[in-house]
C-alpha positions in Angstrom: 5.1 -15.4 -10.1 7.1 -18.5 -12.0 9.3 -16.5 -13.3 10.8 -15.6 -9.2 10.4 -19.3 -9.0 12.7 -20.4 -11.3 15.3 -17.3 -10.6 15.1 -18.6 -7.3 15.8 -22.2 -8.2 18.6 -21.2 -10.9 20.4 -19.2 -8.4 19.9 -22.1 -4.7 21.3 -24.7 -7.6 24.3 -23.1 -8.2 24.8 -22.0 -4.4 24.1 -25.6 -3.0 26.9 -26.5 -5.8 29.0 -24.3 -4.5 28.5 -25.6 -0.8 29.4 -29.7 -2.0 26.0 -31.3 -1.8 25.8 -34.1 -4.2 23.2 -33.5 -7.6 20.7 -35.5 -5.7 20.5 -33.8 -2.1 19.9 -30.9 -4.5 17.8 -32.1 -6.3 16.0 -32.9 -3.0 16.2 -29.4 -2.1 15.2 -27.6 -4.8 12.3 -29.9 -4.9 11.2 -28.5 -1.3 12.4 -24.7 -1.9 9.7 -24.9 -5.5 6.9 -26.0 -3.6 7.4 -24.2 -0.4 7.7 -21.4 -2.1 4.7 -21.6 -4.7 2.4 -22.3 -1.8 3.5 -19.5 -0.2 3.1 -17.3 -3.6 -0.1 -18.8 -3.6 -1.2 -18.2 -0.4 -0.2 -14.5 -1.4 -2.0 -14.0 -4.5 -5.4 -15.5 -2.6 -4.8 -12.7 0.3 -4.3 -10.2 -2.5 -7.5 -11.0 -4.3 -9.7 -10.5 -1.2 -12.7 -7.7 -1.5 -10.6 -6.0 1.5 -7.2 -7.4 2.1 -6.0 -8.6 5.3 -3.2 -6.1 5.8 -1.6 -8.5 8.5 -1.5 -11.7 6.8 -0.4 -10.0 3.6 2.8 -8.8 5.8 3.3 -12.0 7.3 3.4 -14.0 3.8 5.9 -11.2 2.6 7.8 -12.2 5.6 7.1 -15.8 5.1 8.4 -15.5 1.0 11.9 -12.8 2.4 13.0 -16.1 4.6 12.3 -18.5 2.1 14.2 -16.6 -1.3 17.2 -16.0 1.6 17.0 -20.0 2.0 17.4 -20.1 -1.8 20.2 -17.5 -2.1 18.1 -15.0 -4.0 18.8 -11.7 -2.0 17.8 -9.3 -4.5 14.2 -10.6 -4.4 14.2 -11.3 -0.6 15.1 -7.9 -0.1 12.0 -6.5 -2.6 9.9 -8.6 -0.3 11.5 -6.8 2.8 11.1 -3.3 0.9 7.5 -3.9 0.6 7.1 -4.9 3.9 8.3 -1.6 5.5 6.3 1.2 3.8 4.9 3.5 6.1 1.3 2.4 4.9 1.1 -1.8 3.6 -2.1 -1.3 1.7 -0.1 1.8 -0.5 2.4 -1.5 -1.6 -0.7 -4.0 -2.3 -0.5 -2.2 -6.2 3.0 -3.0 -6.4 3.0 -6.7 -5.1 0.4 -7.5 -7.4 2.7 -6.4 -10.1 5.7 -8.0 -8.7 3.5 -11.2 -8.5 2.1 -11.1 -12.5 6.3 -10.7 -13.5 
């Protein structure tokens, strides 16, 4: 789970760079985009360790993480979140976010 955290952050620092904002509105930011998303991956991990998961929370905190790792610039990992949103069958995909989550 850190380690999408600090891809994330490593990639949004260098894009908010590239977009002008001083070292300390990024710090700012990258502040806010860390915890937002390690609640979030939090959040995740608790509806993944329920008895019987709640299939439509799960997809709405995969939804939740895609728009926040777009807001940091990390596409490849948005678009994993995306992927495993849009399986025929969500609870098929639980195996592999767990995995994707221990990284």
């Amino acid at each position: 789970m850190y380690r999408l955290v600090e891809e994330s952050l490593r990639i949004a620092k260098e894009r908010f760079g590239s977009f002008g904002f001083s070292e300390e509105q990024t710090a700012q930011l990258l502040a806010s985009g860390r915890r937002d998303l390690e609640s979030e991956l939090k959040i995740l991990e608790g509806l993944l360790s329920a008895t019987t998961p709640d299939i439509e929370a799960i997809d709405k905190s995969l939804h939740a993480l895609k728009g926040l790792l777009l807001n940091l610039g990390n596409r490849e990992a948005a678009d994993m979140m995306n992927s495993l949103r849009e399986g025929d069958d969500l609870t098929s995909n639980i195996e592999r976010i767990r995995s994707m989550l221990d990284a």
